[in-house]
Legacy VTK file of the C-alpha trace (Angstrom):
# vtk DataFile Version 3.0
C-alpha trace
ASCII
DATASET POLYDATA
POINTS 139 float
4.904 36.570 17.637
8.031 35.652 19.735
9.317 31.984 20.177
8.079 31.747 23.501
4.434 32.416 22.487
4.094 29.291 20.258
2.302 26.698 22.086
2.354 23.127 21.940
-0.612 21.376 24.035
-0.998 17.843 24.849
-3.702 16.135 26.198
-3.730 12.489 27.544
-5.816 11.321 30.550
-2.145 9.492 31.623
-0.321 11.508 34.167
3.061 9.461 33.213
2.225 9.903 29.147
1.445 13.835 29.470
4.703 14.708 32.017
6.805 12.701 30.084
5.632 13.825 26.331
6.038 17.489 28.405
9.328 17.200 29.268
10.642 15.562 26.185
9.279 18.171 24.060
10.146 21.041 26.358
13.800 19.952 26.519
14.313 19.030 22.675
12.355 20.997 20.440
13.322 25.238 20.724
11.041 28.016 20.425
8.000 26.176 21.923
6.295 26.631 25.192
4.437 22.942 26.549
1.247 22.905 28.113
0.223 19.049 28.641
-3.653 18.579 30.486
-4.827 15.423 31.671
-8.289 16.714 31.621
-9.966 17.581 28.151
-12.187 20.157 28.898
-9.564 22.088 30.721
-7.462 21.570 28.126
-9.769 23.154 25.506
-10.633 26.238 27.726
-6.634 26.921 27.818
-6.584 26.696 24.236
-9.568 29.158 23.776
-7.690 31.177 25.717
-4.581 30.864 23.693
-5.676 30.053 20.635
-4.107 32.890 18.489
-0.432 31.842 19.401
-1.336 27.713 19.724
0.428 25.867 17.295
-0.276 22.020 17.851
-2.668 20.269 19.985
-1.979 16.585 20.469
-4.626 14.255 21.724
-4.850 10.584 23.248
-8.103 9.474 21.724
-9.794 7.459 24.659
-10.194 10.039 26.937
-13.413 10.740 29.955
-15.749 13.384 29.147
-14.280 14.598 25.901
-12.907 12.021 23.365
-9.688 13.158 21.123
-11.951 13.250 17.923
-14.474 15.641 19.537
-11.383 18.157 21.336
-9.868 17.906 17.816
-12.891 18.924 16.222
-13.339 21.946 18.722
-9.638 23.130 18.200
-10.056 23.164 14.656
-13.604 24.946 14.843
-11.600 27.216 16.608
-9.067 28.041 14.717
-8.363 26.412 11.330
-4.648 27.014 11.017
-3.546 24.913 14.012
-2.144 21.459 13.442
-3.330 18.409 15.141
-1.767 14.950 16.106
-4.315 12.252 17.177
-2.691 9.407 19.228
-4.051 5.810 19.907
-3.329 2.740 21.301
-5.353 0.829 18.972
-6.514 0.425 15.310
-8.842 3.458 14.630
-8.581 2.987 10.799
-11.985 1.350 10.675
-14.296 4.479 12.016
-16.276 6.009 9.755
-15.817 9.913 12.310
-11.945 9.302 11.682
-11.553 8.906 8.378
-13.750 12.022 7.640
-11.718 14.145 9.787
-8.461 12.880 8.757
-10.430 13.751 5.070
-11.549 17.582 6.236
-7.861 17.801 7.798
-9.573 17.810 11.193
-7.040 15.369 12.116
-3.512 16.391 10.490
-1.635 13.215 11.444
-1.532 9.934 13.911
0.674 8.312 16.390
0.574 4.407 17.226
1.118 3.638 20.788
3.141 3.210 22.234
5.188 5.664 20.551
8.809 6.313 20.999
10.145 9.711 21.912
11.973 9.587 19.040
9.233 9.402 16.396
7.000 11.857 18.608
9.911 14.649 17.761
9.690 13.487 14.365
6.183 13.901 14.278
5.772 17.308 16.489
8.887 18.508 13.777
6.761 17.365 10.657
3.668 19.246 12.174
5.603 22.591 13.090
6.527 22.804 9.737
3.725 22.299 8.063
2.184 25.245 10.493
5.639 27.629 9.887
4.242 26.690 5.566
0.706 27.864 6.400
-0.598 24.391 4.777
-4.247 23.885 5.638
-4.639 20.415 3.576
-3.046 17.330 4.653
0.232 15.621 3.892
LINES 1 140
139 0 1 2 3 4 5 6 7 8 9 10 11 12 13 14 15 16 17 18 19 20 21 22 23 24 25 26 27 28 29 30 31 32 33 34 35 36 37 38 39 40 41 42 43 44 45 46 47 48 49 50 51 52 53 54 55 56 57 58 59 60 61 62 63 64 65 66 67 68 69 70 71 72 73 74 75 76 77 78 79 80 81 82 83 84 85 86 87 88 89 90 91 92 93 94 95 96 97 98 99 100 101 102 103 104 105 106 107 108 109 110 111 112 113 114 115 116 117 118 119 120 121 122 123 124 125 126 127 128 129 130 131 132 133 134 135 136 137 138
């Protein structure tokens, strides 16, 4: 599997959060290829497609039609091996569906927002290397 064929998908229903996540990652983390969906569902059906070389799907968790917990869920159904990031803009501690995903390592790690680029490379970098170790249990 080449570089190029290691994909990265986000997914926020913001147009401004999921072009500028896009371009940050694009531009400062190497041997990745972005796809950001502000749609869900779509976003799913590309990973489907993809699924074999996708990497890391990160997910706003208020989202129409398709919550982040429930595309998490999917992806991981999926295929086990990929990494997930859920983001949120508020305290998500409390539900009972998070912490047993974050438990089964549906959910591989959070982000608070707002969230600074910095600590999203941070993240995404934690994430890549947990998928380059081939660890399926959480950190």
């Amino acid at each position: 599997m080449s570089n190029s064929d290691k994909i990265v998908t986000i997914v926020d229903d913001d147009i401004y959060t999921a072009k500028l996540f896009h371009e940050a990652l694009s531009e400062n983390i190497k041997g990745i290829s972005v796809y950001s969906f502000t749609d869900p569902v779509r976003a799913f059906e590309h990973f489907v497609e993809n699924k074999e070389n996708s990497i890391l799907v990160i997910s706003d968790l208020r989202m129409p039609g398709l919550n982040g917990l429930e595309l998490l869920k999917k992806v991981k159904t999926s295929n086990p091996k990929v990494r997930t990031i859920l983001m949120s803009a508020y305290n998500f501690e409390e539900e009972d569906l998070y912490q047993q995903y974050m438990k089964e390592a549906v959910i591989n790690s959070t982000i608070e927002k707002p969230i600074t680029i910095n600590r999203l490379y941070q993240k995404v970098r934690e994430e890549l290397n947990a998928y380059q170790k081939g660890r399926s249990v959480k950190s």
